[in-house]
N, CA, C and O atoms as CSV, one atom per row, in Angstrom:
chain,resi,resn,atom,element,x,y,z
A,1,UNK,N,N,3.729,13.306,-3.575
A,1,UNK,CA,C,4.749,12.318,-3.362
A,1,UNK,C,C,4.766,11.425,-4.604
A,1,UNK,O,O,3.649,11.263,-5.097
A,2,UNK,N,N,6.064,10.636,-5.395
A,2,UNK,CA,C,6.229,10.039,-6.317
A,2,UNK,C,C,6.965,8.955,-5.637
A,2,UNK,O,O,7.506,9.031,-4.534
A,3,UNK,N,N,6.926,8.093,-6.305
A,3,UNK,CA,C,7.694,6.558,-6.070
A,3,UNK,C,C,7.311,5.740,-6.579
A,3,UNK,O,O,6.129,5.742,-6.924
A,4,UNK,N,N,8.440,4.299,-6.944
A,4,UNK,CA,C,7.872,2.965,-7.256
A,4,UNK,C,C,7.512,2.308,-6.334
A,4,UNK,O,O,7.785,2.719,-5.206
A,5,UNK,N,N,6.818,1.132,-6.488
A,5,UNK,CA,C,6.600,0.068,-5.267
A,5,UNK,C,C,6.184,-0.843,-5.904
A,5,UNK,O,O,5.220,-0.740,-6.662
A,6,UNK,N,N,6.765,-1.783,-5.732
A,6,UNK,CA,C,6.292,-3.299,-5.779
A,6,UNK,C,C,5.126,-4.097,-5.095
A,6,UNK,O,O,5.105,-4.039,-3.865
A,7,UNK,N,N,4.205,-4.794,-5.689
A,7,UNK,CA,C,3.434,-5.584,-5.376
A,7,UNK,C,C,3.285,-6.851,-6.059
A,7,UNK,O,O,3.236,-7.004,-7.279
A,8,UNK,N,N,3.220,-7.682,-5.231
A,8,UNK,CA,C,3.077,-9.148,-5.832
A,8,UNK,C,C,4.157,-9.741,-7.010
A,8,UNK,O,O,4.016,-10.745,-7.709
A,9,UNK,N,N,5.327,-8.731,-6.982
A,9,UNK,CA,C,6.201,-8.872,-8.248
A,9,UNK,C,C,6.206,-8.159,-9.174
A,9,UNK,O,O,6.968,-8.246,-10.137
A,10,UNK,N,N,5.152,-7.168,-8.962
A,10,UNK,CA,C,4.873,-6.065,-10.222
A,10,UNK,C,C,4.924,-4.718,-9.596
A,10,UNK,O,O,4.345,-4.214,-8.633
A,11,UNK,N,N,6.020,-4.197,-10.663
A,11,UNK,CA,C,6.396,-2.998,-10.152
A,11,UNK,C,C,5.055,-1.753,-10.793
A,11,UNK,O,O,4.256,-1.800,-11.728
A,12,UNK,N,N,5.351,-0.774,-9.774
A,12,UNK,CA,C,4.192,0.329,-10.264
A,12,UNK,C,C,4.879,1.710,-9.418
A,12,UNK,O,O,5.351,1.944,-8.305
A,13,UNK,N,N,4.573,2.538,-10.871
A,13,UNK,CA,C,4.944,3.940,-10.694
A,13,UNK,C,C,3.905,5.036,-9.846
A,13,UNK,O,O,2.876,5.290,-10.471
A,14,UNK,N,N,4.029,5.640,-8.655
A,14,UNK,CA,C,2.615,6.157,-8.511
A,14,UNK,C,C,2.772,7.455,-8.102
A,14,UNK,O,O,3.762,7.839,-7.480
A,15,UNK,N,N,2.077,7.981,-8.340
A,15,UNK,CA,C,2.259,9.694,-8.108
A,15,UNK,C,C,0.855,10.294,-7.259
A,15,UNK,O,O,-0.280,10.253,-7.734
A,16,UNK,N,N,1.156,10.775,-6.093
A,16,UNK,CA,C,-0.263,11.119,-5.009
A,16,UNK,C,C,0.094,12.401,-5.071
A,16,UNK,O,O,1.130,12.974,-4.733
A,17,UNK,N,N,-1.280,12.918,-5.732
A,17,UNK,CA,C,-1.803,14.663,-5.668
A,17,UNK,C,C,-3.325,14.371,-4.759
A,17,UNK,O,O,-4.175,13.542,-5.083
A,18,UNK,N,N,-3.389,15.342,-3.491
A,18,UNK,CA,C,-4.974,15.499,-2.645
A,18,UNK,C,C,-5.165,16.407,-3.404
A,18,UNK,O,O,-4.203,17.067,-3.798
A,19,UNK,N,N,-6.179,16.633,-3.731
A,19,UNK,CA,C,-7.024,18.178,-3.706
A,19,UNK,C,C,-8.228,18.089,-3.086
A,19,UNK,O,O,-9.003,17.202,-3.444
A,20,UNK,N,N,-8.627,19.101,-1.928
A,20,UNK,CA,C,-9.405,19.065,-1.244
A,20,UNK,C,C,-10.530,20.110,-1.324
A,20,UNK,O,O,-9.992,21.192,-1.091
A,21,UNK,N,N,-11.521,20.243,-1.490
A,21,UNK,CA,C,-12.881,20.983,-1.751
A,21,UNK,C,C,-13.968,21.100,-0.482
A,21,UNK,O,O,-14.919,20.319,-0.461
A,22,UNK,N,N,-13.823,21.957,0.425
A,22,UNK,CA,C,-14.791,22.041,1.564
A,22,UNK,C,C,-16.151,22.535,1.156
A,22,UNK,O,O,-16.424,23.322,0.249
A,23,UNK,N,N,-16.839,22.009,1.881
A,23,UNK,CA,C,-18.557,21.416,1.638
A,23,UNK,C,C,-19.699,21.867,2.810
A,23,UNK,O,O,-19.745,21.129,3.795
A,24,UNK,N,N,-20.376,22.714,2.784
A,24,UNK,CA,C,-21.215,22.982,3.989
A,24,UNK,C,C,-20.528,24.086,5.018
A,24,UNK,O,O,-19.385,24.537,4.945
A,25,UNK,N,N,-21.225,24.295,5.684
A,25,UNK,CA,C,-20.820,25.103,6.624
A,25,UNK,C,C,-21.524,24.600,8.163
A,25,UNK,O,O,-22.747,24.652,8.285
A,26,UNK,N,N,-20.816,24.208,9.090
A,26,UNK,CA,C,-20.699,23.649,10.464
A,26,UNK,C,C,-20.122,22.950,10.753
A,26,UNK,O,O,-19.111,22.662,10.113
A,27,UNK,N,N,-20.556,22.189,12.109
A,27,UNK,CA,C,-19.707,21.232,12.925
A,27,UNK,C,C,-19.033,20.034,12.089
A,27,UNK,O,O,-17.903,19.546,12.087
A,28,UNK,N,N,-20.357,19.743,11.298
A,28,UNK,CA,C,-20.293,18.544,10.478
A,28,UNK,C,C,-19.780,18.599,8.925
A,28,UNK,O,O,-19.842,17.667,8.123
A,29,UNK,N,N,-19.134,20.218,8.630
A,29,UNK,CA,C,-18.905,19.644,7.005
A,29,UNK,C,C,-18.120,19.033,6.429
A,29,UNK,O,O,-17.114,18.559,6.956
A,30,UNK,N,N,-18.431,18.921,5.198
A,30,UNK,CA,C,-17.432,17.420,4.934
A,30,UNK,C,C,-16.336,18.564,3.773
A,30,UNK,O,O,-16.480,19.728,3.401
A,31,UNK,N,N,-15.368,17.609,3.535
A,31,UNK,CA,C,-14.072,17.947,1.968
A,31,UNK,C,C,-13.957,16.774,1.327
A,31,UNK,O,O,-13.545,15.797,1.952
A,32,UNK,N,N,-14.301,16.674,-0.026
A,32,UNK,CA,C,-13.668,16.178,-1.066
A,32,UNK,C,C,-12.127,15.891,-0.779
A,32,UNK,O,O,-11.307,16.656,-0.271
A,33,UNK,N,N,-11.916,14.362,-1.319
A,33,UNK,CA,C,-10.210,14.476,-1.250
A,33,UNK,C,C,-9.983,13.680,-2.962
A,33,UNK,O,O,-10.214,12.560,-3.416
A,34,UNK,N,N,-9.624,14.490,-3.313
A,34,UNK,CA,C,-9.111,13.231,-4.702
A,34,UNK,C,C,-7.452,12.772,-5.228
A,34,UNK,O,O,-6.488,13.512,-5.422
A,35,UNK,N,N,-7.529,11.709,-5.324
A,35,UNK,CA,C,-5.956,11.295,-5.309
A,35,UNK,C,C,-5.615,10.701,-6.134
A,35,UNK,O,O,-5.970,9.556,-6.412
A,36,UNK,N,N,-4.731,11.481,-6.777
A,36,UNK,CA,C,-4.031,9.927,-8.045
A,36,UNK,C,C,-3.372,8.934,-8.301
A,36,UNK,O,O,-2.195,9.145,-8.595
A,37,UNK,N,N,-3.821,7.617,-8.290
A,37,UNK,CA,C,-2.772,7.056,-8.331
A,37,UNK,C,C,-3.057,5.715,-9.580
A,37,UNK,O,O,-4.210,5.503,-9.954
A,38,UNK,N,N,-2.162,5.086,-10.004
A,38,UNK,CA,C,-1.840,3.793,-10.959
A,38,UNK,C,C,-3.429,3.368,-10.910
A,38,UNK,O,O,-4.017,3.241,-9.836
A,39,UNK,N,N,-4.071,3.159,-12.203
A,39,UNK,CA,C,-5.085,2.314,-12.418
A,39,UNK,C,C,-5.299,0.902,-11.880
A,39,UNK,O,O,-6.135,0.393,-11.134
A,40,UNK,N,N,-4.248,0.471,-12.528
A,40,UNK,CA,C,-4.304,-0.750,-11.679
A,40,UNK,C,C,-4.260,-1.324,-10.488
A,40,UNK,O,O,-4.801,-2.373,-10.139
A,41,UNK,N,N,-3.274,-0.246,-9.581
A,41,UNK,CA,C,-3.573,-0.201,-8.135
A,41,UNK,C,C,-5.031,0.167,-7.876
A,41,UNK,O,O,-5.637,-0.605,-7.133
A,42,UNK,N,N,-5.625,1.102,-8.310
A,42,UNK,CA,C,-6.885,1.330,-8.140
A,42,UNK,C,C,-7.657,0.103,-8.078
A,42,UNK,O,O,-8.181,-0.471,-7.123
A,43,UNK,N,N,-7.613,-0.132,-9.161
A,43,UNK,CA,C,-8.372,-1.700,-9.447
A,43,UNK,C,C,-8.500,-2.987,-8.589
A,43,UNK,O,O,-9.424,-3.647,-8.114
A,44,UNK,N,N,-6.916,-3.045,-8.614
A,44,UNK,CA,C,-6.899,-4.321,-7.892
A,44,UNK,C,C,-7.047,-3.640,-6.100
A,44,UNK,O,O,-6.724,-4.527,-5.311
A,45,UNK,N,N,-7.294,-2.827,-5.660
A,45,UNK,CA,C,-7.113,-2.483,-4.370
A,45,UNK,C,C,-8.837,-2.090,-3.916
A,45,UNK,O,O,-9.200,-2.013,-2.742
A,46,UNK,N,N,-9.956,-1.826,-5.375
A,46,UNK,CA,C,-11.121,-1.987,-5.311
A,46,UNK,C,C,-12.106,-3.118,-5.169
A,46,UNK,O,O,-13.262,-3.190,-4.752
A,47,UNK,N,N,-11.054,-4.156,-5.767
A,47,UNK,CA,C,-11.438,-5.287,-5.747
A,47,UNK,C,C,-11.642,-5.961,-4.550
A,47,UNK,O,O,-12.691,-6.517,-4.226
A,48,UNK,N,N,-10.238,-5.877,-3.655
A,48,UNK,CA,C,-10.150,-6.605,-2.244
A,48,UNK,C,C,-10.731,-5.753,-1.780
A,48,UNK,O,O,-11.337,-6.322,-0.872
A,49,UNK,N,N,-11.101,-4.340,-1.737
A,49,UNK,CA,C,-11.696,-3.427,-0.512
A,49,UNK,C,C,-13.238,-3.953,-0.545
A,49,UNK,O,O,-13.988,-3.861,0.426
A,50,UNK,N,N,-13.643,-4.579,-1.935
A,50,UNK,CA,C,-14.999,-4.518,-2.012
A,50,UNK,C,C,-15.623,-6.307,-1.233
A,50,UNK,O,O,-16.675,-6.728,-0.752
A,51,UNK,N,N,-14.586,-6.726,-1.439
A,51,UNK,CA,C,-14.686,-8.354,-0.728
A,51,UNK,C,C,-14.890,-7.951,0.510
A,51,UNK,O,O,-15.770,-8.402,1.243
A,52,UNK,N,N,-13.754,-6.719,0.927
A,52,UNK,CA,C,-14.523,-6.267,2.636
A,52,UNK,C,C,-15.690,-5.934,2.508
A,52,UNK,O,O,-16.308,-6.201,3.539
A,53,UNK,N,N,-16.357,-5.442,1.687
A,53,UNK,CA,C,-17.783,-4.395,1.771
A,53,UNK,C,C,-17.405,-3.215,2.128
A,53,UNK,O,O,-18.098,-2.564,2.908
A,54,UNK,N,N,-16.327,-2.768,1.659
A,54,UNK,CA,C,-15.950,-1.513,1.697
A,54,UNK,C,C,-15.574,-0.904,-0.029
A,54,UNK,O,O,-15.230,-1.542,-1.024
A,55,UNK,N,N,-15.832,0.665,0.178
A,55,UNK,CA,C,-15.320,1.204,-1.226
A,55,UNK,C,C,-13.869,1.555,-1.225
A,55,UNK,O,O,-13.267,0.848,-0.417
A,56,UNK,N,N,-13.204,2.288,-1.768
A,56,UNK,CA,C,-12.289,3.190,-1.837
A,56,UNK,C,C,-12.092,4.235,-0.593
A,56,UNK,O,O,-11.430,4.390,0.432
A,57,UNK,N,N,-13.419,5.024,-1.612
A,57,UNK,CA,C,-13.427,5.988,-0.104
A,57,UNK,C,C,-13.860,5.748,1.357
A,57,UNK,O,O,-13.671,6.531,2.288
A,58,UNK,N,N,-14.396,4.689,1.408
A,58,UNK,CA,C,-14.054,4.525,2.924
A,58,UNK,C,C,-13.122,4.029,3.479
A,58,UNK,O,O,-13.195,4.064,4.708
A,59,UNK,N,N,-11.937,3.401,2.903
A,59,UNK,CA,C,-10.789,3.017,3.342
A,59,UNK,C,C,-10.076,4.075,3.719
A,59,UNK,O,O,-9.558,4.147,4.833
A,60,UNK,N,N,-9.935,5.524,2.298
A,60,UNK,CA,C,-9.260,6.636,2.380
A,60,UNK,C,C,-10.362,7.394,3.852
A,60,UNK,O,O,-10.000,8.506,4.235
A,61,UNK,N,N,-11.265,6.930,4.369
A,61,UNK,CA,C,-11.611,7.887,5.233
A,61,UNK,C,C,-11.098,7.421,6.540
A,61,UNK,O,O,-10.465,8.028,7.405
A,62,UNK,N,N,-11.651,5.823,6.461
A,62,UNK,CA,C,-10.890,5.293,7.417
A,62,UNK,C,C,-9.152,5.499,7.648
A,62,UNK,O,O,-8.520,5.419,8.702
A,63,UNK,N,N,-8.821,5.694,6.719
A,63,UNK,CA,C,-7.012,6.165,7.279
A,63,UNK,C,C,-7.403,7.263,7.756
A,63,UNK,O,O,-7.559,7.233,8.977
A,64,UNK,N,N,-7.653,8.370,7.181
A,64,UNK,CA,C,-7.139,9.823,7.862
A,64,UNK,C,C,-8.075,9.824,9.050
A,64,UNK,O,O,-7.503,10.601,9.813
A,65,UNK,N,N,-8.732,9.580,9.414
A,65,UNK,CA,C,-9.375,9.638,10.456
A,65,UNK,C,C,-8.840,8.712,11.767
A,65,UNK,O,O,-9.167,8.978,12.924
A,66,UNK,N,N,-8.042,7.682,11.429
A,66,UNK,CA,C,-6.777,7.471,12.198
A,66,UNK,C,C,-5.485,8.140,12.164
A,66,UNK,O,O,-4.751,7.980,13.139
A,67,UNK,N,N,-5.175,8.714,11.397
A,67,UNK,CA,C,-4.039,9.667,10.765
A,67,UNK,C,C,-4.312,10.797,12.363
A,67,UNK,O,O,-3.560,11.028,13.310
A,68,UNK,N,N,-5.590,11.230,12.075
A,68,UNK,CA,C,-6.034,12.874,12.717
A,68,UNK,C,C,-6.446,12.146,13.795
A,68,UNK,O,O,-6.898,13.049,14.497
A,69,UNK,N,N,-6.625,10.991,14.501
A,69,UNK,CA,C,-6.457,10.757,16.017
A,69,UNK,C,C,-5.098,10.556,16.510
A,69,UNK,O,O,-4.599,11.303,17.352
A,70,UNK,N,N,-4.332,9.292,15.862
A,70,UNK,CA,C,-3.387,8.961,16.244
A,70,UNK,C,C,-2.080,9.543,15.935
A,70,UNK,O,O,-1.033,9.024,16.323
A,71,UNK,N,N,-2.135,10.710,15.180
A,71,UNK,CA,C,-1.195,11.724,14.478
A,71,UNK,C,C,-0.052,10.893,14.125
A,71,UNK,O,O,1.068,11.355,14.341
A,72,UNK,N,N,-0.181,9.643,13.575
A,72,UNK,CA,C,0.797,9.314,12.868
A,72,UNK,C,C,0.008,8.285,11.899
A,72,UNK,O,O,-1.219,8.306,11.987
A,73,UNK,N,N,0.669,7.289,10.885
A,73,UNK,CA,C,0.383,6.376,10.259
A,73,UNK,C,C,-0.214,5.428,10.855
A,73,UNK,O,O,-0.021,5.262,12.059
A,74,UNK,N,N,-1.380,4.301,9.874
A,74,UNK,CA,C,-1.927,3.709,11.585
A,74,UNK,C,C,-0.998,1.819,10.937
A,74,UNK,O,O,-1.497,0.727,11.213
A,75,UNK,N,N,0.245,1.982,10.163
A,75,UNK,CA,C,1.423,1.034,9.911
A,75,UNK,C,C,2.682,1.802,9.928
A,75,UNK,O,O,2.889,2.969,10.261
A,76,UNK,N,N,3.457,0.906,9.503
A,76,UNK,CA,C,4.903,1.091,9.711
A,76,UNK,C,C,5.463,1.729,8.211
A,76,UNK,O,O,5.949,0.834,7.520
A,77,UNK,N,N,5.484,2.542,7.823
A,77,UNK,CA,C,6.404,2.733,6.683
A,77,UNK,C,C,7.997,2.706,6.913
A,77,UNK,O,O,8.531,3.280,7.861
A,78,UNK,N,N,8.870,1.787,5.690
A,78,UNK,CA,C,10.060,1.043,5.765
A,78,UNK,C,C,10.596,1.779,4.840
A,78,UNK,O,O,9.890,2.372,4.025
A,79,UNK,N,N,11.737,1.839,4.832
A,79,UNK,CA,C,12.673,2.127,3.195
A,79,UNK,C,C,13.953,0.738,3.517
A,79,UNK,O,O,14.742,0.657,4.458
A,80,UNK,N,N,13.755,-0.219,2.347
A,80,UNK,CA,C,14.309,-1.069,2.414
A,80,UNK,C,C,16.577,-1.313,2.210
A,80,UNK,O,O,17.320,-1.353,1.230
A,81,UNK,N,N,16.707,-1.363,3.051
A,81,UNK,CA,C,18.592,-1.209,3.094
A,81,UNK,C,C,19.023,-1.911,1.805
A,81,UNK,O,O,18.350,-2.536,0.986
A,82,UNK,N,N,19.952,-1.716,1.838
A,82,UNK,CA,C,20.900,-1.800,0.123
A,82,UNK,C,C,20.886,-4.070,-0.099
A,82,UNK,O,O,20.696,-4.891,-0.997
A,83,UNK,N,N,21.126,-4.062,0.964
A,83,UNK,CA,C,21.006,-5.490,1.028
A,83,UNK,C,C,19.687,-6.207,0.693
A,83,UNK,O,O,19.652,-7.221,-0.005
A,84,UNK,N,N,18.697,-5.673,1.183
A,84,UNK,CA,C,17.336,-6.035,0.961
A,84,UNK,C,C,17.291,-5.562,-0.540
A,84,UNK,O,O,17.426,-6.449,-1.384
A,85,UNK,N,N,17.168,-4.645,-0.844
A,85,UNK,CA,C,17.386,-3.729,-2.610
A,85,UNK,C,C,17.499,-5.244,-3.299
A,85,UNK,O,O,16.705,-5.992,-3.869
A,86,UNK,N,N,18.750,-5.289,-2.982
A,86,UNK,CA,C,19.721,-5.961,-4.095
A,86,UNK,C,C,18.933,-7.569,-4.206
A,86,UNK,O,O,18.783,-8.225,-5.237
A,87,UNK,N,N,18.528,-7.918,-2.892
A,87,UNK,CA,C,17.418,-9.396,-2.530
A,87,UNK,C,C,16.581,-9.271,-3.306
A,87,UNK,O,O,16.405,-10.191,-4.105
A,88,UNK,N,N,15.600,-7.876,-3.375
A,88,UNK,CA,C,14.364,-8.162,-3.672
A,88,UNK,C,C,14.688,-8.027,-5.728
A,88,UNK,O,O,13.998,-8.687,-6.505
A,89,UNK,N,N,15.514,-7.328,-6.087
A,89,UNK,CA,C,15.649,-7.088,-7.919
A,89,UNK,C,C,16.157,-8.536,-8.069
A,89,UNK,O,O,16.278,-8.726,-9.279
A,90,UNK,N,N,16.420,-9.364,-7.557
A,90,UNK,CA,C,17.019,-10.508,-7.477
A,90,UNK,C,C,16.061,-11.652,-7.709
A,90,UNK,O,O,16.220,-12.596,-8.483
A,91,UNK,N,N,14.864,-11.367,-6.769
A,91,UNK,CA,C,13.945,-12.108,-6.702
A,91,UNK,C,C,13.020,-11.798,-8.073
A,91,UNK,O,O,12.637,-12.584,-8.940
A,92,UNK,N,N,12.822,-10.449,-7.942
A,92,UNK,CA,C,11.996,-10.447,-9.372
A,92,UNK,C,C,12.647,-10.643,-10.865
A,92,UNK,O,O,12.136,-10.303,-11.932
A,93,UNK,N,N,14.024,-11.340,-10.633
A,93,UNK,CA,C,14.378,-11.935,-11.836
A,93,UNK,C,C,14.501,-12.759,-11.748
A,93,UNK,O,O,15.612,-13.016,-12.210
A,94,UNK,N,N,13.699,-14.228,-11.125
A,94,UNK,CA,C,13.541,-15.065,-11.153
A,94,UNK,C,C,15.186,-16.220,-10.058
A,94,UNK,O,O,15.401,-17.429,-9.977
A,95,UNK,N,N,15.869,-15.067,-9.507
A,95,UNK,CA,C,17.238,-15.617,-8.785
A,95,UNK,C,C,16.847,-15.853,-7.290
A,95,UNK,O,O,16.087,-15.224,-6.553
A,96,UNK,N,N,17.443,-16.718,-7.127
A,96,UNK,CA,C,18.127,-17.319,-5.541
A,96,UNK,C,C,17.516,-18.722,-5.202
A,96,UNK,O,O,17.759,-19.764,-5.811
A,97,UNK,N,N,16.791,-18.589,-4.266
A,97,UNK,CA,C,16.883,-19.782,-3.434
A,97,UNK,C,C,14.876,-20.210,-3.840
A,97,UNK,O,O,14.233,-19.161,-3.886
A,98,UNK,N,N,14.053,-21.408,-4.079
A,98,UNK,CA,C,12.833,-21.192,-3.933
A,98,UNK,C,C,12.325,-22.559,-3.048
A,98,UNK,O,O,13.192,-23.367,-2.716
A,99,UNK,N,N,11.558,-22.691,-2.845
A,99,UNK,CA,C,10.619,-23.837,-1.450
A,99,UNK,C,C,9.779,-23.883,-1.850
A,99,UNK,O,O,9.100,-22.960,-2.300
A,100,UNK,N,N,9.459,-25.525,-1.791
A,100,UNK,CA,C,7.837,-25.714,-2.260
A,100,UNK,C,C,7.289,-25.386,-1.091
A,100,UNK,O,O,6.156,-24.949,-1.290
A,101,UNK,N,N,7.639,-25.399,0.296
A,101,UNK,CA,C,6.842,-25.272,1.248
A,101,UNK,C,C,7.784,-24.507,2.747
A,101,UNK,O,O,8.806,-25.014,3.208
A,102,UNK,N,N,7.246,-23.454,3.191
A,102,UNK,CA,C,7.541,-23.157,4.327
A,102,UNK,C,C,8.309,-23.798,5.509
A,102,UNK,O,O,9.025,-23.386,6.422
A,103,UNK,N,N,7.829,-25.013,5.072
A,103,UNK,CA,C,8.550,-26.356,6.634
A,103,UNK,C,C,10.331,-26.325,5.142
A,103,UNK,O,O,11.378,-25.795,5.512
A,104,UNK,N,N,10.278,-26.637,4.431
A,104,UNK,CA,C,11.267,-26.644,3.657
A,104,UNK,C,C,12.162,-25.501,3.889
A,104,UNK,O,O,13.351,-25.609,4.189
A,105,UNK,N,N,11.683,-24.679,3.771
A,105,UNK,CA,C,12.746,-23.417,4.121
A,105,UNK,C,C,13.172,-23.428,5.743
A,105,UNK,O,O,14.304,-23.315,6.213
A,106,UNK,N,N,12.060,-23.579,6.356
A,106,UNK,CA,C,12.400,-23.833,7.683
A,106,UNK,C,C,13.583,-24.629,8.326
A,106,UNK,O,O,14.290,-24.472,9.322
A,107,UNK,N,N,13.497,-25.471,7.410
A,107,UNK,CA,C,14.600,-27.080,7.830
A,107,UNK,C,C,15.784,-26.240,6.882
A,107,UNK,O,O,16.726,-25.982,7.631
A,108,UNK,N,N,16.015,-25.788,5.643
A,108,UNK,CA,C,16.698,-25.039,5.097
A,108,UNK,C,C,17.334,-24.489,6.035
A,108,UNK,O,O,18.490,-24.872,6.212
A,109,UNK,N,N,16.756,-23.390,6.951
A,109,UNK,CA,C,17.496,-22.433,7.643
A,109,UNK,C,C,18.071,-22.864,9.246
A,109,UNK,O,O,18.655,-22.145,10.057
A,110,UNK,N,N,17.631,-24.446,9.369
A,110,UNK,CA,C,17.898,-25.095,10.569
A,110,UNK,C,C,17.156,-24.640,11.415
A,110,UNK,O,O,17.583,-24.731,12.566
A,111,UNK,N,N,16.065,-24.115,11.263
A,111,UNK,CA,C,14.781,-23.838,12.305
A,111,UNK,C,C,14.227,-24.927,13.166
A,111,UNK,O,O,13.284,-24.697,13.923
């Protein structure tokens, strides 16, 4: 799978190849999974995993192992409508509306 995605305002190109390598023979053997993606996603996504006390690969184990119970995603994947599109290239050029504070936007929107 290929795609961009945005994080935090910064766009990133990422491209996911598995290759999988089976290991042992029984109940219990394990596979190699290796995946490619953006360094910097790597990075910065090692960083917060490790504040959990978690690595990489136990995050990637922890998904598929909800993946292969719950046979679906264990979130919501979105593809954002033409309206949202056009919001969000908007936002990352510095356009529209900004709030110093949440209660501000709030009263903004007559909340």
């Amino acid at each position: 799978m290929n795609g961009n995605v945005s994080v935090g305002g910064e766009r990133y190109r990422f491209q996911t190849e598995i290759q999988c390598i089976a290991e042992g023979s029984g109940v219990m053997s394990t596979t190699m999974v290796h995946v490619r993606v953006d360094g910097k996603v790597k990075d910065t996504a090692s960083k917060a995993l490790a504040a959990m006390g978690m690595s990489v690969s136990d995050a990637v184990r922890m998904l598929l192992v909800r993946v292969a119970a719950e046979k679906a995603l264990p979130f919501e994947v979105r593809v954002p409508n033409a309206i949202t599109v056009k919001a969000m290239r908007a936002a990352d050029r510095g356009e529209g509306k900004r709030y110093k504070s949440a209660e501000a936007l709030l009263q903004d929107l007559g909340v």
